[in-house]
C-alpha positions, 0 to 999 in steps of 0.5 A, spaced: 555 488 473 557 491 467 556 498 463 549 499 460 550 499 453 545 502 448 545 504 440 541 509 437 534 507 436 533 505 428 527 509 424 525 502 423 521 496 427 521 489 427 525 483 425 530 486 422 532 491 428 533 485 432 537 483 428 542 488 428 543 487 435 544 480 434 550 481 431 554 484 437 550 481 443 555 477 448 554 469 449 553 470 456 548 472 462 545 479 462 538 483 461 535 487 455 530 491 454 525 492 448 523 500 446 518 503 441 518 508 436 516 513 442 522 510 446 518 507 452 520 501 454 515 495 451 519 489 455 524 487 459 526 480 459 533 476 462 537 470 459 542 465 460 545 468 452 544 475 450 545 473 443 541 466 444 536 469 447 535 475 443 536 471 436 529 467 437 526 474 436 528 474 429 524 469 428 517 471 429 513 466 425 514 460 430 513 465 436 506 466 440 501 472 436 503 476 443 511 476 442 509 478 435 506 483 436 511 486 441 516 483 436 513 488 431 513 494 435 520 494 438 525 499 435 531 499 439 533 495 445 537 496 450 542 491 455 546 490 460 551 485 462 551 481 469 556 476 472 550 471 472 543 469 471 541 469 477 543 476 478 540 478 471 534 474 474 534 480 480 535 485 476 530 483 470 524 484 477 526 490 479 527 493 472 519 490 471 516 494 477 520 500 475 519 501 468 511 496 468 512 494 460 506 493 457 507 486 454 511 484 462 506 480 467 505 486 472 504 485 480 499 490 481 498 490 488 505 491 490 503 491 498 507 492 503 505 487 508 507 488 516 510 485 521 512 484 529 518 489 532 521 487 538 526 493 538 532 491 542 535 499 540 534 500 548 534 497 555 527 494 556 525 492 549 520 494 545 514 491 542 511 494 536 508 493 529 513 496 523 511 496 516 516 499 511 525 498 511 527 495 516 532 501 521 531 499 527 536 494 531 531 488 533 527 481 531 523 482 526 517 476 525 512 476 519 509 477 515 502 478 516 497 479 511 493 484 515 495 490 521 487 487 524 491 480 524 498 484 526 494 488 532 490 482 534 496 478 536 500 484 539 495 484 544 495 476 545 503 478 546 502 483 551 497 479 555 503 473 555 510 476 556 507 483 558 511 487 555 511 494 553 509 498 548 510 505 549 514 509 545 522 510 548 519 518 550 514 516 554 517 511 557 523 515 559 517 520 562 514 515 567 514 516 574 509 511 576 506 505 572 500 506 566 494 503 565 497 497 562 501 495 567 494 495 572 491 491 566 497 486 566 498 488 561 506 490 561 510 489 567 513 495 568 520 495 566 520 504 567 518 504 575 522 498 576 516 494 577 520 488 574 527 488 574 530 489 567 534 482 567 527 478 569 524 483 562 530 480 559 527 473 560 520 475 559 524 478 551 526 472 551 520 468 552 516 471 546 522 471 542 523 463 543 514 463 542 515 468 535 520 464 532 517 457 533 519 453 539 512 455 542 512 448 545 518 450 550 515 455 552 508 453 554 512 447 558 517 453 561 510 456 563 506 450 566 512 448 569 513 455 573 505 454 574 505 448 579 511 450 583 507 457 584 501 452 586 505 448 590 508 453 593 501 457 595 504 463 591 496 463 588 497 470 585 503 468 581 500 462 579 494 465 576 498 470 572 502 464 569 494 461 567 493 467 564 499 468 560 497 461 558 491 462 556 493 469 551 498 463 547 493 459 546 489 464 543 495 466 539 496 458 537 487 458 534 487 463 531 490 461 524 484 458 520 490 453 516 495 450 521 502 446 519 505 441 523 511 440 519 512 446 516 515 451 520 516 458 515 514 458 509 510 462 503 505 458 500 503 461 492 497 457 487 494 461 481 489 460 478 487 463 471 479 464 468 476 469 463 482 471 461 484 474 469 489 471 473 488 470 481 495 469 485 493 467 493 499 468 497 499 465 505 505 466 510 507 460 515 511 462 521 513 458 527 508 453 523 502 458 524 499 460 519 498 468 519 494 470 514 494 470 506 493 475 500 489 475 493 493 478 488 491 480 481 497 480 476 496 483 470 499 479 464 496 477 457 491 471 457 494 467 452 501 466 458 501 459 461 500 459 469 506 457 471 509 463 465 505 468 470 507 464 477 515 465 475 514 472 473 511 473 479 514 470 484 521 474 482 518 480 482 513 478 489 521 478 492 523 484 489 523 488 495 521 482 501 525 477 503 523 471 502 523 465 507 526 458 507 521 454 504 516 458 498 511 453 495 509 453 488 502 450 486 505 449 478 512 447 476 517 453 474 521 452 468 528 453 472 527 453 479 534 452 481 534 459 478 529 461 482 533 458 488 539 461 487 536 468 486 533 468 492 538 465 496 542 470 494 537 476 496 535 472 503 543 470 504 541 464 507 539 457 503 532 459 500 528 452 498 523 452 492 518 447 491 512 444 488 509 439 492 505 433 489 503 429 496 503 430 503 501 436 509 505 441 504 501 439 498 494 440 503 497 447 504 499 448 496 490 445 495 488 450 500 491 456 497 489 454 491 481 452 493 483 460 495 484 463 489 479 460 485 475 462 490 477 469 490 478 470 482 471 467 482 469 473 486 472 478 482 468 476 476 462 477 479 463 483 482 466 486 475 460 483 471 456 486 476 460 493 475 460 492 468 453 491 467 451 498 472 456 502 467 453 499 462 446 503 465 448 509 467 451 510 459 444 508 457 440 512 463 444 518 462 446 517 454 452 517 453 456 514 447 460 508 450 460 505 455 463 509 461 470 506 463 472 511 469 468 515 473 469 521 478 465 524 483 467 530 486 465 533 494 467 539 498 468 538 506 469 544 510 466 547 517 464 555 516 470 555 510 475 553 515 479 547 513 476 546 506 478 541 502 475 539 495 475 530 493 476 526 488 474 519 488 475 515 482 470 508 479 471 503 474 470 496 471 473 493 478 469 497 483 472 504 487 480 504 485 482 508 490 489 508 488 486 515 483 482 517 490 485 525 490 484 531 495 484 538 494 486 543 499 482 550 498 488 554 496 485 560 493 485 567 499 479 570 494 474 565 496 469 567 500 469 562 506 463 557 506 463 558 497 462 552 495 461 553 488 468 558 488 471 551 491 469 546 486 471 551 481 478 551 484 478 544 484 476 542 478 480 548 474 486 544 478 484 537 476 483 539 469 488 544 467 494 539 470 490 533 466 490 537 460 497 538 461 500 532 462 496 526 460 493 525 453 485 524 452 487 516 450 493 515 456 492 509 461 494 508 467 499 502 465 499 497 472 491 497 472 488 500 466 484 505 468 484 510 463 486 517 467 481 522 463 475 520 465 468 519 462 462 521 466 464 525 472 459 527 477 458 533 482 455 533 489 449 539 488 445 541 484 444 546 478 448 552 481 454 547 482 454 545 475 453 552 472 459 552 476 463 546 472 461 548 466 464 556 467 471 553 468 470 547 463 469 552 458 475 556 459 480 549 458 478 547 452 479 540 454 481 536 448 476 530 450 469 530 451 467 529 459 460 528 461 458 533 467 453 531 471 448 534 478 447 531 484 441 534 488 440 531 494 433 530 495 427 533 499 429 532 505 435 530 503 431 523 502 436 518 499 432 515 493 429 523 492 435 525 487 435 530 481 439 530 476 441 535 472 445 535 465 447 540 460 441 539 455 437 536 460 431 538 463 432 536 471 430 528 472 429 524 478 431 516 477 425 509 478 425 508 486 429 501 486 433 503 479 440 499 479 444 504 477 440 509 483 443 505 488 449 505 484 450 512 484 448 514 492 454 509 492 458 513 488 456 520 491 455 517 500 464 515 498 465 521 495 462 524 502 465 519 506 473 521 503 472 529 503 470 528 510 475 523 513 480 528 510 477 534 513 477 531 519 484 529 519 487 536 517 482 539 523 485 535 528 492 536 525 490 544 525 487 542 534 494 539 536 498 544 531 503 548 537 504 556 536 512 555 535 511 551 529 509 557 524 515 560 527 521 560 521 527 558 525 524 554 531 526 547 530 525 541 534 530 542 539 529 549 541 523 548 541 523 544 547 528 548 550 522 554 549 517 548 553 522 546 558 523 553 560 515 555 560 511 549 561 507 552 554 507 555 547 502 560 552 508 562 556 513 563 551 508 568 548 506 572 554 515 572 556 519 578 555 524 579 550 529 578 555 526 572 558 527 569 551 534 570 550 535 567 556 534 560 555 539 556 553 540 556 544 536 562 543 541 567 541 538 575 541 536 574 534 532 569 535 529 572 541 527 578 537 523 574 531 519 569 537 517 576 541 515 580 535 511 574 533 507 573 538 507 581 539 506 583 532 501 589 531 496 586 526 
């Protein structure tokens, strides 16, 4: 690849600027990306020929109304030059989830999905889950399309090859089998229940069954079975039927099996009301292992096989592909589209569209699913769309709202307080924008809710205020970042509250602050509402857009808790050691190791502590006035 090589953005915009960069583009292979007058990227596009490529773009009357308008907003272009197209084709997918260009398509869920770990990183092999880069030294096997799917078959695994789960530490530590050896559930390789070569084999089993050759060893296992019946060894006999019995279940759950299909990525769009829906299932060892909608964001006027390509270069940006991908369109370069992931994958990748056979059933079935899923969707953003449309009415607003927020506090007589935010717009709760806050300030009276939602919102709108203007969204989902109606968990003291601090940031756009009071014994149904302007009002028992707001709010309190109880529990397990500067893992251990407690450390005289290997008199002297300090 060679150098980037920008120019200089022009005054003007349009044809004419394309045109002078026309003149000085390569024939050969490379990526460009189109700028508007503010310098952000607009798209990002890949071609065989720079130069051919880009020239289609002086040319605007025989182009699409949407590459018009991109071709009249762009003011300057940059390029970069590689060695071939299949590398520009890599480069231009990275570039797009990098920089997410508005007139690109844009996978917006970009999900990482988890997988099967056997770690071989120590002498008895673990088997884990693992999301994320790939460190450890092991046999990787996914993906999975859900951790509930990941977790399901770790068990069934357990029950069949019996291996461990622990962490290394724990293993170390074992002087007798745990619990999961006594429910059959690993066969003790700490103790030396089994030995470490008959693990080894064990290890090996569930590789073979995870890679595929899942027959083979069923056969070994029957096989193993009948000579331990025969030989009156009942016990052995029913641990082989039961390891039997937990592969069969491995083998039933998928709800879509392939029989010629051994590893594949099964991928079908479906377009309706302007929306796009991509259903991707994974197929490993001719299972199926689950499956994925997702909802890229691209123009409606793009053809589904435009979207499918963009999507799938960018799907594989930071996966790696499988040896079969199927596609329910046709690309318009699938050789290109080979070559790129082949070279990602280092091993031949096959990019097909089927049209008869089991593979052409599969791509059906994905197909079926994400018009199914899309169909959902619409419902669901028809729905959304239309109790937005009510709570602008009720509460008299003048457009129809496009984000809502809601904000709680959670906290036990002031301790671990912590202020949420959860965010909602046309497509349901977007917990992508959910934020907490922790209740930083030491002026605060514990227990005073209003100083709290003060805190918060004067940090949430200071920094929005700063950062975003009042017309700024969100690129890869739409949503707006300054909300419309913003809803406070309390009554008329919590919104005196809001307006003080509102009134000292002089935002720049106008957002509706709205009271929730719990009604008479916090009866659900009984809420007031209180505005600026208003009289305090209560909403009609069965009301829609009620219903919707105890939504709104009962999310809001679910968030704040769950995240007060995690800093809790954080706060319960946290060790005396760790607030002291200094202390890092290892000498903590050896502070442990040679008291048995952090309780012990803090009773140990000065000369105890400098006695223990890697404290230095120094450290002993910081350790002992912490613990002994006059307050």
């Amino acid at each position: 690849m060679t150098d980037d090589t920008r120019t200089g953005a022009p005054q003007a915009c349009g044809p004419d600027v394309i045109r002078a960069f026309v003149r000085t583009l390569p024939a050969a292979p490379g990526v460009y990306r189109m700028l508007d007058s503010s310098g952000e990227v607009i798209y990002v596009g890949k071609a065989r020929s720079l130069k051919a490529r880009v020239s289609n773009y002086t040319r605007p009357e025989a182009l699409p109304v949407r590459i018009q308008r991109m071709v009249a907003a762009t003011c300057s272009m940059e390029f970069v030059r590689t060695e071939t197209e299949s590398e520009a084709l890599l480069l231009e997918a990275n570039l797009i989830k990098r920089l997410k260009p508005r007139f690109n398509v844009l996978l917006r869920d970009d999900k990482s999905f988890p997988y099967i770990l056997i770690a071989t990183d120590h002498e008895a092999p673990e088997l884990m889950k693992h999301r994320g880069t790939r460190r450890r030294q092991g046999h990787y096997f996914g993906p999975f399309a859900s951790v509930t799917a990941v977790n399901r078959t770790i068990a069934s695994l357990q029950k069949a090859f019996l291996l461990r789960n622990c962490s290394d530490s724990f293993y170390a530590a074992r002087t007798r089998p745990c619990l999961m050896h006594q429910i059959k559930r690993c066969s003790g390789p700490c103790t030396r229940e089994i030995s470490l070569q008959d693990y080894g084999e064990l290890v090996h089993e569930a590789k073979e069954f995870l890679s595929g050759r899942s027959q083979s060893v069923r056969d070994h296992l029957q096989k193993d079975m009948n000579e331990a019946a025969e030989a009156l060894d009942f016990e052995r006999a029913a641990l082989l039927r039961d390891r039997l019995s937990a592969l069969a279940l491995i083998q039933s759950q998928g709800d879509a099996t392939a029989k010629s299909v051994e590893e594949a990525d099964v991928f079908a769009i479906h377009h309706e009301g302007g929306q796009f829906c991509v259903q991707v299932f994974f197929f490993r060892a001719f299972q199926n292992w689950g499956n994925h909608a997702f909802r890229p964001r691209a123009d409606a006027s793009m053809s589904d096989a435009e979207v499918l390509e963009a999507f799938v270069s960018q799907f594989y940006e930071s996966r790696t592909p499988p040896k079969l991908v199927l596609l329910s369109h046709e690309l318009s370069e699938p050789q290109l589209m080979e070559e790129a992931l082949s070279s990602r994958a280092d091993y031949r990748v096959r990019v097909q569209t089927p049209q008869r056979g089991e593979k052409r059933d599969l791509v059906n079935h994905a197909l079926n699913n994400a018009r199914e899923a899309l169909g959902r969707q619409l419902a669901e953003g028809a729905t959304n769309r239309t109790l937005l449309e009510g709570v602008g009415e009720i509460f008299g607003l003048q457009e129809v709202p496009r984000r809502i927020e809601v904000y709680d506090n959670s906290h036990i007589s002031g301790t671990n307080a912590v202020g949420a935010m959860i965010v909602a717009g046309e497509e349901g709760f977007s917990k992508k924008h959910y934020r907490t806050y922790n209740i930083r300030s030491t002026d605060i009276t514990p227990g005073d809710d209003f100083g709290m939602m003060r805190e918060v919102l004067t940090r949430r709108f200071s920094r929005l205020a700063a950062e975003s203007p009042d017309d700024a969204e969100d690129e890869a989902t739409g949503m707006p970042d300054w909300p419309d109606v913003v809803f406070i968990d309390g009554g008329a003291g919590q919104l005196n509250a809001v307006r003080e601090v509102i009134a000292k940031l002089n935002l720049p756009k106008d957002v509706t602050f709205i009271g929730i009071a719990k009604g008479e014994e916090r009866d659900a149904g009984r809420e007031k509402f209180f505005m600026e302007g208003r009289d305090a009002f209560m909403l009609p028992h069965r009301d829609p857009v009620l219903y919707y707001v105890q939504r709104l709010r009962d999310e809001a309190h679910r968030f704040a808790i769950g995240t007060h109880r995690a800093r809790r529990k954080k706060d319960v397990v946290k060790n005396p050691l760790d607030e002291i500067e200094g202390i890092g893992p290892t000498r903590k251990r050896a502070l442990l190791n040679h008291f048995g407690s952090a309780k012990a450390v803090g009773r140990a005289s000065l000369q105890d502590l400098a006695a223990v290997p890697g404290i230095s008199d120094q450290m002993a002297q910081m350790i002992y006035d912490h613990f002994n300090r006059v307050e």
